[in-house]
VEXVEXKOL-907013 format. One record per residue (C-alpha): x, y, z negated; residue in one letter. Coordinates in pm, whole numbers, plus 50000, padded with zeros to 5 digits. Layout:
BEGIN
X, Y, Z, A;
...
This chain:
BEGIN
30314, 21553, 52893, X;
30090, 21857, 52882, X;
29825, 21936, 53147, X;
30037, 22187, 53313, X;
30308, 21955, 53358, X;
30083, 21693, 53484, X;
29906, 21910, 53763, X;
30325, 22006, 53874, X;
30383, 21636, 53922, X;
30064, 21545, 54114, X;
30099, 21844, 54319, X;
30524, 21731, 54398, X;
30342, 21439, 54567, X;
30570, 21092, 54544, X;
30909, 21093, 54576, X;
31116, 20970, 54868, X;
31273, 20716, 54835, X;
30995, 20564, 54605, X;
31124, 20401, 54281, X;
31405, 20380, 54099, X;
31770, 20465, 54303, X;
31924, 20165, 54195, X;
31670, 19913, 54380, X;
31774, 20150, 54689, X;
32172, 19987, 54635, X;
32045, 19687, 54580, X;
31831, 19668, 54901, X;
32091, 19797, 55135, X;
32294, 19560, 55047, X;
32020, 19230, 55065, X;
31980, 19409, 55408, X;
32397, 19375, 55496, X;
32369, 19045, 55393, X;
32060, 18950, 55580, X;
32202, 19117, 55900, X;
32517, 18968, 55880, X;
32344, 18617, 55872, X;
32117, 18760, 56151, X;
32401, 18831, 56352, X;
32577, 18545, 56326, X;
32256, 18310, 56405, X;
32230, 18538, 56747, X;
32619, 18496, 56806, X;
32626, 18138, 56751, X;
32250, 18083, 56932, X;
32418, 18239, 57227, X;
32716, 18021, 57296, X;
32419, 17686, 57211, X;
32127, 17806, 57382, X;
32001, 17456, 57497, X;
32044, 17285, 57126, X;
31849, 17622, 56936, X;
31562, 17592, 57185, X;
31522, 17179, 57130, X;
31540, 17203, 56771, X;
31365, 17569, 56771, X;
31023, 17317, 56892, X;
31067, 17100, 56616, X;
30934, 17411, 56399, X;
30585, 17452, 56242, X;
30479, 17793, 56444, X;
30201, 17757, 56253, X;
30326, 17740, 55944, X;
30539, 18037, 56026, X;
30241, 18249, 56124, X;
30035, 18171, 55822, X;
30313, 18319, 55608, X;
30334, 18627, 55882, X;
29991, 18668, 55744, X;
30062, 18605, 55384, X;
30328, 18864, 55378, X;
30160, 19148, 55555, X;
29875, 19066, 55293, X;
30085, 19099, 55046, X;
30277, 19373, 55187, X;
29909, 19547, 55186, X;
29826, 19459, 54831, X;
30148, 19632, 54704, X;
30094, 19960, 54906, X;
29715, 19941, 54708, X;
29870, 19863, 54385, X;
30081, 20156, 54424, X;
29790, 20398, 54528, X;
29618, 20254, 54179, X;
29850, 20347, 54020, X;
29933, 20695, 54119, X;
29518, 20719, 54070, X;
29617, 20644, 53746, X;
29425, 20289, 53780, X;
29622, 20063, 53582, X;
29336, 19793, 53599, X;
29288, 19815, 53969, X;
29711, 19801, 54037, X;
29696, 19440, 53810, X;
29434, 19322, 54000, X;
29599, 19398, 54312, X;
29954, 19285, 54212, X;
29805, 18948, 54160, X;
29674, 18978, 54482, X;
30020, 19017, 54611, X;
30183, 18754, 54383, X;
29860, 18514, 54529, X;
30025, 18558, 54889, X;
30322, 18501, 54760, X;
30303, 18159, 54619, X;
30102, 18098, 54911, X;
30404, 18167, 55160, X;
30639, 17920, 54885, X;
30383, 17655, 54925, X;
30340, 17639, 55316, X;
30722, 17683, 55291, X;
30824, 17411, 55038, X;
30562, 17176, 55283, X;
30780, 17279, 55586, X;
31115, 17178, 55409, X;
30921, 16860, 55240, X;
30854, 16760, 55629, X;
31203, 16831, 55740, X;
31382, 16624, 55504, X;
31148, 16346, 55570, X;
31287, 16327, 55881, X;
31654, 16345, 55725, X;
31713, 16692, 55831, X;
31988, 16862, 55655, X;
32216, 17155, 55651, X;
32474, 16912, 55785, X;
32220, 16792, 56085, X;
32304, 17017, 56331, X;
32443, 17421, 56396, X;
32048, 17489, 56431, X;
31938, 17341, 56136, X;
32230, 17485, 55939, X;
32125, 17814, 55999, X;
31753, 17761, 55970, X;
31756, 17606, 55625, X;
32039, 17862, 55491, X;
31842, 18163, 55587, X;
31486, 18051, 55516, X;
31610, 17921, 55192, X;
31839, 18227, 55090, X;
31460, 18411, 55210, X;
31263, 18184, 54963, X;
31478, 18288, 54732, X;
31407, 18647, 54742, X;
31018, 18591, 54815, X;
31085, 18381, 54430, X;
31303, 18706, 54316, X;
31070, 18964, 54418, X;
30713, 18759, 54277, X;
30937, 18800, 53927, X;
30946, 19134, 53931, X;
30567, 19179, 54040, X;
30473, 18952, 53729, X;
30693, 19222, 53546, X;
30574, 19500, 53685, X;
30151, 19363, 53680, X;
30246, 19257, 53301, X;
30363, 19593, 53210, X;
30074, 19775, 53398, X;
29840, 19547, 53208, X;
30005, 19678, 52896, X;
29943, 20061, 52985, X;
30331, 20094, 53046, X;
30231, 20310, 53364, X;
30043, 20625, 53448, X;
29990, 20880, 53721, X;
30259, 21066, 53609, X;
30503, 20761, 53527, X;
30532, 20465, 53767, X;
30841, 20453, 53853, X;
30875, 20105, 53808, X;
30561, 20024, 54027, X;
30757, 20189, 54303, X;
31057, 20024, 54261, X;
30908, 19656, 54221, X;
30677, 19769, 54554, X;
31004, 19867, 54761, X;
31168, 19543, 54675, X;
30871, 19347, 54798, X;
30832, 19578, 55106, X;
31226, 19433, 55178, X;
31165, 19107, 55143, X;
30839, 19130, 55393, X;
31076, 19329, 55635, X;
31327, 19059, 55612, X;
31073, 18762, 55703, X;
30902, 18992, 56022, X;
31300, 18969, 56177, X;
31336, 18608, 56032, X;
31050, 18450, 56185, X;
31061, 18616, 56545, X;
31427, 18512, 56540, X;
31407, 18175, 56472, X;
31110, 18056, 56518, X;
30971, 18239, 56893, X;
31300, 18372, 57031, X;
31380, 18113, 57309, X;
C-alpha cells in the first residue's frame, strides 16, 4: 500500500459497522435467539411470579456482579485493543486482548463455581420452570463467552504475528464486535434473572 493510499484510509476514519459483514449476520441472529429465550423467560416468569422470585434468592448476586465487572472490563480491553491497532500497535492490541481473554476466563470460573454449587444441591434443568430457564440461558451464554475467548486467542495470535496494521484490521474489528455481543447479551441476562423481582 503506498503512502498516498495509506493517508486516504486513515483519513476515511473506521468503517461502520466495524469488521467483517458476515459477523454482522451472525450477530443478529445470536441476538433473535437470545431474545426469543428472553421473551419467553418474561412470558413464562409472568404467569409464576411467586416460584421465579423464591428460586431468583437462591442466586449468587454476587457472583453475578463480579462477572458484570469482568465483562465491562473486558468489554473495555477490546475497545483498547482496537484503538492499538488502528495506531498501528500490534504489541499494545496483544497485550490488551489478553487482558480481555483474562476477564473472560475469569467470568467462566466464577460461573462454573455457581453451577458447581447448584448441582450440589441437586439442581437441574428438570428441578423446576425457574431453574430450567436459568441453567439453559446462562449455559447457552457460557457458551458464547467460550466462543468469543476463541476468536480473541485468534485474533491476539494473529496480531502477535504482524497479520494486522493500521490500514488492515479487519479481523480485529470483527473478533471485537463479537465480544461486544456477547457482553450486551450478559448486561440483559443478569438484570433479568438475577434482580428483576
Amino acid at each position: 500500500m503506498t503512502d498516498a493510499t495509506k493517508a486516504i484510509a486513515r483519513d476515511q476514519g473506521p468503517r461502520y459497522p466495524p469488521g467483517d459483514l458476515a459477523i454482522w449476520i451472525f450477530i443478529l441472529a445470536e441476538l433473535a435467539v437470545f431474545g426469543a429465550f428472553f421473551s419467553a423467560y418474561a412470558f413464562t416468569r409472568m404467569n409464576q411470579v411467586a416460584l421465579f422470585n423464591e428460586y431468583q434468592q437462591h442466586l449468587d448476586l454476587q457472583a453475578g456482579l463480579i462477572n458484570t465487572l469482568a465483562l465491562i472490563t473486558s468489554s473495555y480491553f477490546v475497545v483498547r485493543a482496537v484503538a492499538a491497532i488502528r495506531d498501528n500497535d500490534g504489541r499494545r492490541c496483544v497485550r490488551w486482548l489478553l487482558g480481555a481473554l483474562a476477564m473472560g476466563v475469569l467470568f467462566l470460573v466464577v460461573k462454573a463455581t455457581e453451577y458447581a454449587h447448584h448441582f450440589a444441591q441437586g439442581v437441574s434443568l428438570s428441578t423446576n420452570t425457574f431453574y430450567m430457564f436459568y441453567l439453559s440461558l446462562t449455559f447457552f451464554h457460557f457458551m458464547h463467552v467460550i466462543l468469543g475467548m476463541v476468536i480473541l486467542a485468534a485474533v491476539a495470535l494473529k496480531a502477535r504475528r504482524g497479520g494486522y496494521s493500521a490500514e488492515e484490521h479487519t479481523g480485529v474489528e470483527t473478533g471485537a464486535s463479537y465480544w461486544h455481543m456477547v457482553d450486551l447479551v450478559w448486561l440483559i441476562l443478569f438484570p433479568l434473572v438475577y434482580v428483576m423481582r
